[in-house]
MARFI-598143 format. One record per atom (N, C-alpha, C, O, CB): residue in three letters; x, y, z. Coordinates in steps of 0.2 Angstrom, whole numbers, padded with zeros to 4 digits, always signed. Glycine has a CB too. Example, Ala and Ser with C-alpha at 12.3 -4.5 7.8 and 13.67 -1.06 7.14 Angstrom:
residues 2
Ala+0066-0028+0039Ala+0062-0022+0039Ala+0066-0016+0039Ala+0071-0017+0042Ala+0057-0022+0045Ser+0064-0011+0035Ser+0068-0005+0036Ser+0064+0000+0039Ser+0067+0006+0040Ser+0070-0003+0029
end
This chain:
residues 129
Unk-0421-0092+0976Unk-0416-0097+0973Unk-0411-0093+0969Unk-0405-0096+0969Unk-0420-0101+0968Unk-0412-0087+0966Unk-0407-0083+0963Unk-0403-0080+0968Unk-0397-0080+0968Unk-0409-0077+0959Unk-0406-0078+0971Unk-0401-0074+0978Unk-0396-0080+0980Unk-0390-0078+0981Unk-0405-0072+0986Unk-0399-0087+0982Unk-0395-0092+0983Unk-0388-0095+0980Unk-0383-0097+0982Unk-0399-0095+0984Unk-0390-0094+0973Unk-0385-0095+0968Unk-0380-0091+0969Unk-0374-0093+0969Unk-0386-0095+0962Unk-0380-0084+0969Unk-0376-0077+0969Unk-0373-0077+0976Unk-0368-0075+0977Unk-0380-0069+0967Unk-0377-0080+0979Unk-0370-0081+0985Unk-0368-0087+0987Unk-0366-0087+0993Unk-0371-0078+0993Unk-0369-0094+0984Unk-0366-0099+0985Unk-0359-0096+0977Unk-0353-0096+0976Unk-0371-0106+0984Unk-0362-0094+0976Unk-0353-0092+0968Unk-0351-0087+0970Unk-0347-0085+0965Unk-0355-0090+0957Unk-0351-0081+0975Unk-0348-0077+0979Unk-0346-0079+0980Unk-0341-0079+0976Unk-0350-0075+0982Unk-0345-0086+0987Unk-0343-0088+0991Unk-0338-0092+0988Unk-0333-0091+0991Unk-0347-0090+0994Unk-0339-0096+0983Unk-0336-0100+0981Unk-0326-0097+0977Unk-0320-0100+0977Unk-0342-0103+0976Unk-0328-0090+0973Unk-0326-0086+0970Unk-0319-0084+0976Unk-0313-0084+0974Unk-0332-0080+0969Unk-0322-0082+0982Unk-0321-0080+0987Unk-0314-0084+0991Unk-0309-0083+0992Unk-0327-0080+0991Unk-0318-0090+0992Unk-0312-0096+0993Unk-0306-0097+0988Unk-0300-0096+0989Unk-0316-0103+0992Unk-0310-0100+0983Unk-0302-0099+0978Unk-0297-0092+0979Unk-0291-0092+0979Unk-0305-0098+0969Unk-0300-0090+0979Unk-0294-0080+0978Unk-0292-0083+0986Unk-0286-0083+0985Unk-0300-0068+0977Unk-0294-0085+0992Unk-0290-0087+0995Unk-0286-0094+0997Unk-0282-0094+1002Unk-0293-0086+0997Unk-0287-0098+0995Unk-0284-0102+0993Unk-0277-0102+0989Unk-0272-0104+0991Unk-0287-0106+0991Unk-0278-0099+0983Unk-0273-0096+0980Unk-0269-0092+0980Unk-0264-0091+0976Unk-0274-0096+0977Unk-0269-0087+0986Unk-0265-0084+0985Unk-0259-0081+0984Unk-0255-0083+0988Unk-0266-0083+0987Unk-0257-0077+0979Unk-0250-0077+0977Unk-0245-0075+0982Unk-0239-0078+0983Unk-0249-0072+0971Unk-0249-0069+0988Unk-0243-0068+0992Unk-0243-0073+0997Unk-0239-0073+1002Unk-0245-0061+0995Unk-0247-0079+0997Unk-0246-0085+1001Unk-0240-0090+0999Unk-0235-0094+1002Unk-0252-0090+1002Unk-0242-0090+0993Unk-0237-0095+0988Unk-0230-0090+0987Unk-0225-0093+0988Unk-0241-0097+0979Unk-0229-0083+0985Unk-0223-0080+0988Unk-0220-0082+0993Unk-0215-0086+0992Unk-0224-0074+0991Unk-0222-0080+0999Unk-0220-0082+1005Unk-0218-0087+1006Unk-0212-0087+1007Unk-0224-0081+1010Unk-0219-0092+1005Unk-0218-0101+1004Unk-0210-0098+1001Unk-0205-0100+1004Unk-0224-0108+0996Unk-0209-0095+0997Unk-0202-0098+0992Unk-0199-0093+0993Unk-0194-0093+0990Unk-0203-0100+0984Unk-0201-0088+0998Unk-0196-0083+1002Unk-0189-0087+1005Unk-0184-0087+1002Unk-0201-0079+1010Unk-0189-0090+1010Unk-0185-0095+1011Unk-0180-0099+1010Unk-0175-0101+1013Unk-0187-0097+1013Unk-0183-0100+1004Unk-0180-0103+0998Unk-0173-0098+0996Unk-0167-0100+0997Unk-0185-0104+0991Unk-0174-0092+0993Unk-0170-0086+0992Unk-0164-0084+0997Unk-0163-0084+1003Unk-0175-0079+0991Unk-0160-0083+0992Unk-0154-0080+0998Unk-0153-0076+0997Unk-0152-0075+0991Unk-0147-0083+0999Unk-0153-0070+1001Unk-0153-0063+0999Unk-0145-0059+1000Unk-0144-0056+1005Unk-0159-0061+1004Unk-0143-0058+0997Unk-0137-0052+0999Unk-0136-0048+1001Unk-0138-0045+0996Unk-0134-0050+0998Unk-0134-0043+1006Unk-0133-0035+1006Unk-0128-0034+0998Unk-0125-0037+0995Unk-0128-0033+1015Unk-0129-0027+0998Unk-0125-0023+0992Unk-0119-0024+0992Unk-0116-0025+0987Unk-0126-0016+0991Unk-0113-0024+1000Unk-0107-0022+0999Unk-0107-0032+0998Unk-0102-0033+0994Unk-0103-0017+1006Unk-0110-0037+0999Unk-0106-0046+1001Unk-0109-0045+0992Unk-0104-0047+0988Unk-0113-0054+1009Unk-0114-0043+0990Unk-0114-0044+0981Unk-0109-0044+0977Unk-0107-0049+0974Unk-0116-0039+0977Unk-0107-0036+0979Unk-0100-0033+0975Unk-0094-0036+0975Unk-0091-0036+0970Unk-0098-0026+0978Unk-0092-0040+0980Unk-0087-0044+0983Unk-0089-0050+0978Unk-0084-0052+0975Unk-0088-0045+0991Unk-0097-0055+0978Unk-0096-0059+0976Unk-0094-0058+0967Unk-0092-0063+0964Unk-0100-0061+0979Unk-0095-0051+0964Unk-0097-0052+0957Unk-0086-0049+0956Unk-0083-0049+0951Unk-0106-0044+0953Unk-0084-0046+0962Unk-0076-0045+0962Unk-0074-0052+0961Unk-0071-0054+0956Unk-0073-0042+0968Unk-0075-0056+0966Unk-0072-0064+0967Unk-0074-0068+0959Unk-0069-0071+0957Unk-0077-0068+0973Unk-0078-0066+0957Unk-0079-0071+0950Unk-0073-0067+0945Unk-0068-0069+0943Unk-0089-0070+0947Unk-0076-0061+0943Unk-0070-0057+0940Unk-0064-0062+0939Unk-0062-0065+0934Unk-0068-0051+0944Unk-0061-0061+0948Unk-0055-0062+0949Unk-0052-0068+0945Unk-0047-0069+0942Unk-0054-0063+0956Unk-0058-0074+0948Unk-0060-0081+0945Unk-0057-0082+0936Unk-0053-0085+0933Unk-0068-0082+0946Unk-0062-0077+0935Unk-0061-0076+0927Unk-0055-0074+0922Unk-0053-0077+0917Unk-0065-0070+0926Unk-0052-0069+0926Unk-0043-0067+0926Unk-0041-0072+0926Unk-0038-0075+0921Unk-0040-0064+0932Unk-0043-0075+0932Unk-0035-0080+0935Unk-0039-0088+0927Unk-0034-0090+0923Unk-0035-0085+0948Unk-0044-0088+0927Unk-0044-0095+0920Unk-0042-0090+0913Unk-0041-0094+0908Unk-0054-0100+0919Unk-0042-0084+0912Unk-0039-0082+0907Unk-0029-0083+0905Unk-0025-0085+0901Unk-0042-0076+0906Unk-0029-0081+0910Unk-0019-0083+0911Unk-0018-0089+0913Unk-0013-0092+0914Unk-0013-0080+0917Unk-0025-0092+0913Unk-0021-0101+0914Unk-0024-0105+0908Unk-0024-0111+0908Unk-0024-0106+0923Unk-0025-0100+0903Unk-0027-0104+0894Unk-0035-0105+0895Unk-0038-0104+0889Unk-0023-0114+0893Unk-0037-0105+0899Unk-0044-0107+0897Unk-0047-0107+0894Unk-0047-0101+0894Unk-0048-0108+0898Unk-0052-0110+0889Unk-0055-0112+0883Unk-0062-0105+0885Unk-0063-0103+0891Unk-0058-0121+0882Unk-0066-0102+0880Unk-0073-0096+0879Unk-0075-0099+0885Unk-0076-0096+0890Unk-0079-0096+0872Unk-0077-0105+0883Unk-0085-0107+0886Unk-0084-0110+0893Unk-0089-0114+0894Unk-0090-0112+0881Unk-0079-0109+0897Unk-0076-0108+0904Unk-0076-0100+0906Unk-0081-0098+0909Unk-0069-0110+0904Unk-0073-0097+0904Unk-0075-0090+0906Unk-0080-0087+0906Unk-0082-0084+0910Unk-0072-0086+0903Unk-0084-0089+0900Unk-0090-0088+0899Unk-0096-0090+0904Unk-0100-0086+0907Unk-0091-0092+0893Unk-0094-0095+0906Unk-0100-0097+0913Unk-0098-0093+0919Unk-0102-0093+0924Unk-0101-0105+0915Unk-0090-0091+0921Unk-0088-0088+0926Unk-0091-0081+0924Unk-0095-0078+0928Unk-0081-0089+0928Unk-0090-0078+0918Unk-0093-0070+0919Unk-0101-0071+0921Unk-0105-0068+0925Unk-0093-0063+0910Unk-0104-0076+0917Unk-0113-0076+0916Unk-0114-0076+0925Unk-0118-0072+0928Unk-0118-0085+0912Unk-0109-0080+0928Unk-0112-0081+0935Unk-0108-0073+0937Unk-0114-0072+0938Unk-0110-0090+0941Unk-0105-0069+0939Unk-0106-0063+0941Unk-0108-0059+0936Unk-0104-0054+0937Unk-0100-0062+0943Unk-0114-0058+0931Unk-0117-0054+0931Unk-0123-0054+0934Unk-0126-0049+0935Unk-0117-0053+0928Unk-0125-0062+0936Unk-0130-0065+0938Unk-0130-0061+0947Unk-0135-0057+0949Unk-0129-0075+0936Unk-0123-0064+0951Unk-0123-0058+0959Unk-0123-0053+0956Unk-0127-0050+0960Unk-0116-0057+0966Unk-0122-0049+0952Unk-0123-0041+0952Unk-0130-0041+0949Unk-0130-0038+0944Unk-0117-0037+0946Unk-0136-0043+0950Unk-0143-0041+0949Unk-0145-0041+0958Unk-0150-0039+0960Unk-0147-0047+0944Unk-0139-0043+0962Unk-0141-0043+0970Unk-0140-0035+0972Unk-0143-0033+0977Unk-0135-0048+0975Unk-0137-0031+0966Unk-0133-0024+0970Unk-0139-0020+0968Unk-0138-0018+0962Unk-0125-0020+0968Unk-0143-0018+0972Unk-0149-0013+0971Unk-0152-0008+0978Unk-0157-0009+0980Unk-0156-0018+0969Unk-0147-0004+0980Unk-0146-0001+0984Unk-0150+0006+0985Unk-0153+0008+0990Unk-0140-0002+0985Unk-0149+0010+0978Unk-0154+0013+0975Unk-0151+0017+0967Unk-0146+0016+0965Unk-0157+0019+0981Unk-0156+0021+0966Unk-0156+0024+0959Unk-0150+0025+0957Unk-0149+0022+0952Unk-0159+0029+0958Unk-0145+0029+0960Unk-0137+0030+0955Unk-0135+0023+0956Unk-0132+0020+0951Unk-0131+0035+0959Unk-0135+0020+0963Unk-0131+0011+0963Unk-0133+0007+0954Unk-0129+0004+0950Unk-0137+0004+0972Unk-0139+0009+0955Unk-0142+0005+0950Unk-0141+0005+0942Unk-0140+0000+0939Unk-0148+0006+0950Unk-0140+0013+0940Unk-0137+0018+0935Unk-0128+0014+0934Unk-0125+0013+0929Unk-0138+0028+0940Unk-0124+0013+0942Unk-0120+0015+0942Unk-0119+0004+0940Unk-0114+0003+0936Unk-0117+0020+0948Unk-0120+0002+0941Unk-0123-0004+0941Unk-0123-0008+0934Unk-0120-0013+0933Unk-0130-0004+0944Unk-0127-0004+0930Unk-0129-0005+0923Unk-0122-0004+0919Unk-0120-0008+0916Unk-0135+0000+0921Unk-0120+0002+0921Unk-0114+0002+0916Unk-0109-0003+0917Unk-0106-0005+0911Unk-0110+0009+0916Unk-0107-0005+0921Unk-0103-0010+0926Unk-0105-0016+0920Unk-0101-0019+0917Unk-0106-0011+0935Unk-0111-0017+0920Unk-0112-0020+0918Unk-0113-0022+0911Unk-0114-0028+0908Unk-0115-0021+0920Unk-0113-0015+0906Unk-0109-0017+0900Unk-0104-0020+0896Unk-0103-0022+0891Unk-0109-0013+0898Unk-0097-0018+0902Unk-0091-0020+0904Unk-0091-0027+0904Unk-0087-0030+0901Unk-0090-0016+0910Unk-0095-0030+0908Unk-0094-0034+0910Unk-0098-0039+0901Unk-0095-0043+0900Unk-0097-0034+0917Unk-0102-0038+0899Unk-0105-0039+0894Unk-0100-0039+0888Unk-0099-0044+0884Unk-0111-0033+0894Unk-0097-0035+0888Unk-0093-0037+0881Unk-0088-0040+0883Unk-0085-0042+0878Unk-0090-0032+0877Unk-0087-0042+0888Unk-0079-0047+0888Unk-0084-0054+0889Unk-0082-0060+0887Unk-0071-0046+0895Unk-0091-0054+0893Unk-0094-0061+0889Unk-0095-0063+0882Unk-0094-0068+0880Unk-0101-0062+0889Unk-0096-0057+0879Unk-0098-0057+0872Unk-0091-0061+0869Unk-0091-0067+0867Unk-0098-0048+0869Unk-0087-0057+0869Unk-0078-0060+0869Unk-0080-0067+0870Unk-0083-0070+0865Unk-0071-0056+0877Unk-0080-0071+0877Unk-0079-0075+0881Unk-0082-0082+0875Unk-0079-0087+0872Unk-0083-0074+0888Unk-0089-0079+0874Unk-0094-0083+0870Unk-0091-0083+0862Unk-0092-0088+0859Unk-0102-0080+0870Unk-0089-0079+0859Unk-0086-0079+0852Unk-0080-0083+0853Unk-0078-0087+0848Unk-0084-0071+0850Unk-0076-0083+0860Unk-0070-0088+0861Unk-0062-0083+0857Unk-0057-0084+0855Unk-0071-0097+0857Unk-0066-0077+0859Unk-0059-0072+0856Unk-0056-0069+0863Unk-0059-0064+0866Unk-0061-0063+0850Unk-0051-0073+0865Unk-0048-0071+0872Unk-0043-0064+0872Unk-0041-0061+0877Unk-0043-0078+0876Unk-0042-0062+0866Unk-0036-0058+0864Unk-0039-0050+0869Unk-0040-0054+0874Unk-0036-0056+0855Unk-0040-0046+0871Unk-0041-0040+0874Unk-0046-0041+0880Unk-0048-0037+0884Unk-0045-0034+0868Unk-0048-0047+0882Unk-0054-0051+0886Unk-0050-0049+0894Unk-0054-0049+0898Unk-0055-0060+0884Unk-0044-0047+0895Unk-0042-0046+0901Unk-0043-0037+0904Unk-0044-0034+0909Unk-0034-0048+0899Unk-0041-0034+0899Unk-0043-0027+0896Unk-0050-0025+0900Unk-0051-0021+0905Unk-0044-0027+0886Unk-0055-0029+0896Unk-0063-0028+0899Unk-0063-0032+0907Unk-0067-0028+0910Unk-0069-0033+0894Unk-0060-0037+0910Unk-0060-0039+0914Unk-0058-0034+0921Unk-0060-0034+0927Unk-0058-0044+0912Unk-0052-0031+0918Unk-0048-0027+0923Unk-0054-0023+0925Unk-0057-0023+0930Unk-0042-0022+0921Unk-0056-0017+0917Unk-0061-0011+0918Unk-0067-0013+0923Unk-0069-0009+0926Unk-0064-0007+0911Unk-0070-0020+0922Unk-0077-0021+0925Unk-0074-0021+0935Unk-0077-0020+0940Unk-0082-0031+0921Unk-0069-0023+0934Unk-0065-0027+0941Unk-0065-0018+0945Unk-0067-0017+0951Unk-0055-0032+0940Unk-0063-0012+0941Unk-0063-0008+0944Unk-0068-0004+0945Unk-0069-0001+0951Unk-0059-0007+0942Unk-0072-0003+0940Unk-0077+0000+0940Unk-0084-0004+0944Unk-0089-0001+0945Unk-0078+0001+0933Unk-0082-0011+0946Unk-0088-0013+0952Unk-0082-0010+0959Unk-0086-0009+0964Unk-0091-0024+0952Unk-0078-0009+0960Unk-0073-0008+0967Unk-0076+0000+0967Unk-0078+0003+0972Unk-0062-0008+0965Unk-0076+0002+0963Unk-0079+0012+0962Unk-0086+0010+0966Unk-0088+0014+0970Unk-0081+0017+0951Unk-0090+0004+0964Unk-0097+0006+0965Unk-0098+0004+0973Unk-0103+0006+0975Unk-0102+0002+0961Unk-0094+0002+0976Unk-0094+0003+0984Unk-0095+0010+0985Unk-0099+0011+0990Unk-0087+0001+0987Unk-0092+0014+0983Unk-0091+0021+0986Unk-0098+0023+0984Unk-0099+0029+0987Unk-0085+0025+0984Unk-0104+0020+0981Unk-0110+0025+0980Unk-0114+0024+0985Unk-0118+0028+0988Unk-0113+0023+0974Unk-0113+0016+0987Unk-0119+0015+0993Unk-0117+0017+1001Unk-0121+0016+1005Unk-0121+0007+0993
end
């Protein structure tokens, strides 16, 4: 009867860890994800920049710019091509960091300044991958 128990709750044990599997439930929401190569990233986290530029000369209020830089720092978590990209990536993204900072405080004054340097410094990071 003890043997019987230890392998009906084996068994049971056994099932669950298959039923549930995480790399099953992964997979499911693989599909879901859109994935980008490094160089369509860079382009998209340029295109927002640009975006960002063009609503600073056209008056726009912080918390407009603000959500255009959040969504290109958000494609630039897509550029992971390897260790220097990544290295080179991060700093890009400090850049990019303080003219949110700017954006969210709603001090647009030098906010063009940071926008240029991140605009250039992601165009340099083409040349790593």
């Amino acid at each position: 009867m003890k043997t019987i128990k230890i392998i009906v709750l084996s068994s049971l044990i056994a099932l669950a860890m298959g039923t549930f599997s995480s790399a099953a439930l992964a997979e499911a929401t693989m599909h879901d994800r859109i994935a980008y190569t490094p160089e369509d990233a860079i382009d998209l986290v340029l295109g927002e920049i640009k975006k960002a530029q063009e609503a600073v000369k056209a008056g726009a209020d912080g918390a407009t710019v603000y959500k255009i830089i959040k969504q290109a720092m958000d494609y630039s978590k897509e550029i992971n091509e390897s260790d220097v990209v990544d290295r080179e990536r991060s700093r890009s993204n400090e850049i990019l960091k303080k003219a949110r900072t700017m954006a969210k405080n709603n001090s647009m004054q030098g906010i063009e300044e940071h926008l240029e340097k991140a605009a250039k410094s992601f165009t340099d990071l083409k040349g790593f991958i």
